[in-house]
C-alpha positions as CSV (number, residue, x, y, z in Angstrom):
1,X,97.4,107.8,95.7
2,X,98.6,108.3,99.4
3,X,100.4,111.7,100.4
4,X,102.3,113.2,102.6
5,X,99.5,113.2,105.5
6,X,98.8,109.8,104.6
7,X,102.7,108.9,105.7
8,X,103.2,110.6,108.9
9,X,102.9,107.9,111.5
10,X,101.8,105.1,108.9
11,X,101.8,101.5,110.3
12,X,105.1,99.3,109.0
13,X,103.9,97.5,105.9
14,X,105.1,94.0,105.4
15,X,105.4,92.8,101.7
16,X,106.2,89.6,100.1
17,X,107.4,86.7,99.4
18,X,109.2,88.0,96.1
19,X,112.1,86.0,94.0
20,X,114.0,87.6,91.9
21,X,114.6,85.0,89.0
22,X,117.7,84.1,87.0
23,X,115.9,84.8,84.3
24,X,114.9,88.3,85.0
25,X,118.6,88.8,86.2
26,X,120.2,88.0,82.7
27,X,117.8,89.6,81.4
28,X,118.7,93.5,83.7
29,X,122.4,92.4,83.5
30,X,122.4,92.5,80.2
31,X,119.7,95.7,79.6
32,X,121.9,97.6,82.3
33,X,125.1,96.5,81.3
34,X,126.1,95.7,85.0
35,X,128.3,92.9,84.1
36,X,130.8,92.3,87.2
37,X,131.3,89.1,87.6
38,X,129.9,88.5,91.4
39,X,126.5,89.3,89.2
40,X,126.8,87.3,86.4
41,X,129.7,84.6,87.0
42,X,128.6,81.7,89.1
43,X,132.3,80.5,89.6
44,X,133.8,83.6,90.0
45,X,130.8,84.8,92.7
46,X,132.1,80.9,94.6
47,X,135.9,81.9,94.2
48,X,135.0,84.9,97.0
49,X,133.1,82.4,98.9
50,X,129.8,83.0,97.7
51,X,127.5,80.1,96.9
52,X,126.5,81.5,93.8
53,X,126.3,84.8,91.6
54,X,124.1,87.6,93.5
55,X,121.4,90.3,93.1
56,X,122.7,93.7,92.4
57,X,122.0,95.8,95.4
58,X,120.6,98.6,93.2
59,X,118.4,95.6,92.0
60,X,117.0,95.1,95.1
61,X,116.0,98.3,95.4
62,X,114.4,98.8,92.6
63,X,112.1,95.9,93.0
64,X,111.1,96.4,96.3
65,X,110.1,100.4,95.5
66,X,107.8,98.3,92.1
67,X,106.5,95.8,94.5
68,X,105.4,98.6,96.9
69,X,103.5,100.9,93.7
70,X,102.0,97.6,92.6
71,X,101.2,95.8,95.6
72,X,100.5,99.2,98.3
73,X,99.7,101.8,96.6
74,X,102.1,104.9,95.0
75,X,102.3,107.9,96.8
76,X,102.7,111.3,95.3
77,X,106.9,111.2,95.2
78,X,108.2,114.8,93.7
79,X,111.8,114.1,94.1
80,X,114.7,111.2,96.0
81,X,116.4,113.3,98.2
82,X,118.9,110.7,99.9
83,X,119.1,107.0,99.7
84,X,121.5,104.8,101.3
85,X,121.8,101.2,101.6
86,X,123.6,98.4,103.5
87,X,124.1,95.0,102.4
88,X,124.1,93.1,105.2
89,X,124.4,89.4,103.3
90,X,123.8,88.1,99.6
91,X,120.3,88.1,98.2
92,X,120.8,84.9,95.3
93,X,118.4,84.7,92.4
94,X,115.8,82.4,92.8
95,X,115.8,82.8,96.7
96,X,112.2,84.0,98.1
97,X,112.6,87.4,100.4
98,X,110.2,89.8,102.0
99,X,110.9,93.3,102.9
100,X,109.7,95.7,105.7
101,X,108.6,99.4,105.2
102,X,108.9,101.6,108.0
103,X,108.0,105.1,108.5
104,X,110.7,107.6,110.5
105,X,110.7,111.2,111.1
106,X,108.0,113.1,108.9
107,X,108.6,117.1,108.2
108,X,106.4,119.7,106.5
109,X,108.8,121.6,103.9
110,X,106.3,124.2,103.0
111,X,102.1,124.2,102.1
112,X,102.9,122.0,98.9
113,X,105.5,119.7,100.6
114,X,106.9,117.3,102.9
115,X,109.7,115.3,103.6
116,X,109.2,111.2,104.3
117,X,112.1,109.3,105.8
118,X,111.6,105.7,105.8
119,X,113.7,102.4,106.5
120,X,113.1,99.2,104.1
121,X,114.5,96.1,105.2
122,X,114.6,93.1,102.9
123,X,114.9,89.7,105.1
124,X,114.3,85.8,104.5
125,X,111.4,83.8,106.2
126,X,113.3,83.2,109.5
127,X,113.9,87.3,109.6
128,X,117.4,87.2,108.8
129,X,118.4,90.6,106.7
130,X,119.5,90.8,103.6
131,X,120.0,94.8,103.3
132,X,118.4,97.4,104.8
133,X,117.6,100.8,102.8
134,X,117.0,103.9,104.5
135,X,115.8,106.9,102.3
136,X,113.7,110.2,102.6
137,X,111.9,111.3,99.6
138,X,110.0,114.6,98.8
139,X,105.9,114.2,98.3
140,X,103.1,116.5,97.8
141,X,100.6,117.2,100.2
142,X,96.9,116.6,99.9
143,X,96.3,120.1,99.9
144,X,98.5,121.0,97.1
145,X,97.7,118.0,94.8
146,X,93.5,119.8,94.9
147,X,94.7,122.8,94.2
148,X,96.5,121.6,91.5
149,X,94.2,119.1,89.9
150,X,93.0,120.2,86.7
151,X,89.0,121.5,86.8
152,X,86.4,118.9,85.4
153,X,84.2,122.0,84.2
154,X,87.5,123.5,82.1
155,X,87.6,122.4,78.5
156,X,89.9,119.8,77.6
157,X,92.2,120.1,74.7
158,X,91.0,120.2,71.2
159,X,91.1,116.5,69.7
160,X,89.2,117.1,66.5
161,X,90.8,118.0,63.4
162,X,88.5,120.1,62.0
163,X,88.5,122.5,65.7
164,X,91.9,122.4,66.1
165,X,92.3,124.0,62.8
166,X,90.1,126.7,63.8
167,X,90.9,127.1,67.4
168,X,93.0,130.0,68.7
169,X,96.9,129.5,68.8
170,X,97.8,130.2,72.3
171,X,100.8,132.5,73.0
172,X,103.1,133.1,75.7
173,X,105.2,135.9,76.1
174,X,108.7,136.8,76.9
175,X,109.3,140.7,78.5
176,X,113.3,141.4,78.2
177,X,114.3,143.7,81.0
């Protein structure tokens, strides 16, 4: 798990190659219900002189933010703040891409927190981009995430059936002012 300290002035990373398949695409067009027809229409996508139907831009970034858990590591993300992307030229199924992650500007929000920016950009093998995605995203700080880590020493919670019947309730309670 990488945090906040671990992003400040981290190296670009480099990922790939990835395809997104035809297959998979039927399979999220019709799971999402994103059913223009530049997505799912080959003739239609060549009538606005495409070569063929395209990836969904929200598509692409969802794959390349899986690839980068799976295949990087994940960091400790609390919250998207912004994220904004430009589609520079059309990403067709079945076409092998790579993408670029690169870490901006880097602010401390408070003693839990900080603030990432970071610019992905999703090219083919002769570096020509596809789209380029620029987001900042809330993540913990190392500090915070040992201070909230739960205590190895603390008991766990009660998985027998015969103690939980005889352990006591807990209760919370609510003063009205």
């Amino acid at each position: 798990m990488k945090y906040w300290e671990d992003l400040v002035g981290a190296p670009d990373h480099r990922f790939g190659p990835l395809v997104f398949g035809g297959d998979l695409l039927d399979r999220l067009l019709d799971l999402m219900g994103e059913k223009h027809p530049v997505h799912d229409d080959d003739a239609f996508a060549r009538a606005l002189d495409r070569a063929r139907r395209i990836v969904p831009g929200g598509f692409i970034h969802s794959i390349t933010s899986g690839w980068v858990v799976q295949h990087g590591s994940p960091a400790a993300v609390v919250g998207l703040r912004t994220l904004a992307w430009d589609f520079v030229r059309p990403l067709y199924p079945d076409t092998p891409f790579w993408f670029t992650t690169r870490t901006g500007r880097s602010v401390e929000i408070d003693d839990r927190l900080g603030l990432v920016e970071s610019t992905r950009r999703v090219h083919d093998d002769n570096d020509r981009t596809y789209a380029i995605g620029r987001m900042s995203v809330v993540v913990l700080r190392r500090a915070a995430a040992v201070a909230t880590a739960p205590d190895p020493a603390a008991p766990g919670p009660v998985t027998e059936p015969a103690q939980a019947a005889t352990a006591p309730a807990r209760t919370s309670e609510r003063t009205e002012r």
